[in-house]
C-alpha positions in Angstrom: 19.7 2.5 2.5 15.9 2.7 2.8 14.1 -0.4 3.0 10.4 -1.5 3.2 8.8 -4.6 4.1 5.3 -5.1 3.5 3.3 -8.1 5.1 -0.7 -8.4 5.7 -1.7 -9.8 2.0 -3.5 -12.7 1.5 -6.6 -14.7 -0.2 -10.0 -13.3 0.3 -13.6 -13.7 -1.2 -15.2 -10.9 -2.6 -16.8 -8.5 -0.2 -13.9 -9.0 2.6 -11.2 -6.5 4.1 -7.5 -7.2 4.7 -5.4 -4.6 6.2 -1.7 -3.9 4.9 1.6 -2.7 6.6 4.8 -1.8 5.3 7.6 -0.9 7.8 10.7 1.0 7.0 14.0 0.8 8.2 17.3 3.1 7.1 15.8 6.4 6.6 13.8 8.7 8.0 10.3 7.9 8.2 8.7 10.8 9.4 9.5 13.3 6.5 8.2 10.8 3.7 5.5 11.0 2.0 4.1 7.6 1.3 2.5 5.4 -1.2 0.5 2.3 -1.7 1.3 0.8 -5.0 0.0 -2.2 -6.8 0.7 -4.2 -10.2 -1.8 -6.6 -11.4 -0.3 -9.4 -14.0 0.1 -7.9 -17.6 -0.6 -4.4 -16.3 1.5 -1.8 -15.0 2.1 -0.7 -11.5 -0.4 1.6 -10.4 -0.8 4.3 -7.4 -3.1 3.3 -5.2 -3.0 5.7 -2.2 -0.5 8.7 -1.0 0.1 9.9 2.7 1.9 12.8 3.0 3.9 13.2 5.9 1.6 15.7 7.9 -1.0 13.2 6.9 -3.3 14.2 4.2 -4.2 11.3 2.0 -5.4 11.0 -1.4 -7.2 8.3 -3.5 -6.9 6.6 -7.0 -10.6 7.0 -7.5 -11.5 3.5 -7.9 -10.4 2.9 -4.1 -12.5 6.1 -2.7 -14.7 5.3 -0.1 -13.4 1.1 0.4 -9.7 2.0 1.4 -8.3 3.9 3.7 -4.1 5.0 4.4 -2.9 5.6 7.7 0.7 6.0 9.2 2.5 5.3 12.7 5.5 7.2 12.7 6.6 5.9 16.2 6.6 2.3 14.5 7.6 3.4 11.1 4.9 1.8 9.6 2.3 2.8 6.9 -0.9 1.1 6.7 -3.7 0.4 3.6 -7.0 -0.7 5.3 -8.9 -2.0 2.3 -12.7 -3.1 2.4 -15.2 -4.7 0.0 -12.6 -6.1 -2.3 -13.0 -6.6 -5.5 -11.6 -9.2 -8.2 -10.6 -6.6 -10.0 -8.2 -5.6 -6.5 -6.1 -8.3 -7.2 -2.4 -7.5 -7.8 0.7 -7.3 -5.3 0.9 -4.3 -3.3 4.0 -2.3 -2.7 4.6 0.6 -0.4 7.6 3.2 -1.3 7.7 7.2 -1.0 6.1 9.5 -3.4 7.3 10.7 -5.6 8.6 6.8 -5.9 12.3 5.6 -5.9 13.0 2.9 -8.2 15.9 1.6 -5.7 13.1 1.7 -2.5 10.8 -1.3 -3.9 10.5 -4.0 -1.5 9.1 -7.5 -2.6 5.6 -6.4 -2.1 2.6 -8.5 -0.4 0.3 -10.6 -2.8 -3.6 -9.7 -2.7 -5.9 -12.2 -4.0 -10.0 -11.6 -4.0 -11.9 -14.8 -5.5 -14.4 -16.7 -4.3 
């Protein structure tokens, strides 16, 4: 069974970075393609960035330009480095594959930009 743990969230004022991970376990990394996902209260859960596994990336366009995907294979780990946050960022963030598997969803990482 594949699982993901994501860690790195926190709370940070406008302006500020924070850099995700999300580690998998029980599958095989390297052929995934990968996704950041987030759901901010009252909205739906939203892509937010896609790796695929020979590494291109793509971009919801909102996030062009401030974050950035990256993977480790050797550590089984995907990354979202995410710079001049916004309020509007807020949400927990959730890595699973793309296309997504409902069973794959982890407990996400809580992001919170406020001054």
């Amino acid at each position: 069974q594949v699982q993901f743990v994501e860690s790195g969230g926190g709370l940070v004022q406008p302006g500020g970075s924070l850099r995700l991970s999300c580690t998998a376990s029980g599958g095989i990394f390297f052929i995934y393609d990968m996704g950041w996902y987030r759901q901010a209260p009252g909205k739906q859960r939203e892509v937010v960035a896609v790796i695929t596994n020979g590494g291109r990336t793509t971009y919801a366009d909102s996030e062009k330009g401030r974050f950035t995907i990256s993977r480790d294979n050797a550590k089984n780990t995907v990354y979202l480095q995410m710079n001049s946050l916004k309020p509007e960022d807020t949400a927990v963030y959730y890595c699973n594959i793309s296309p997504t598997v409902t069973a794959y969803w982890g407990q996400g990482t809580q992001v919170t930009v406020s001054s």
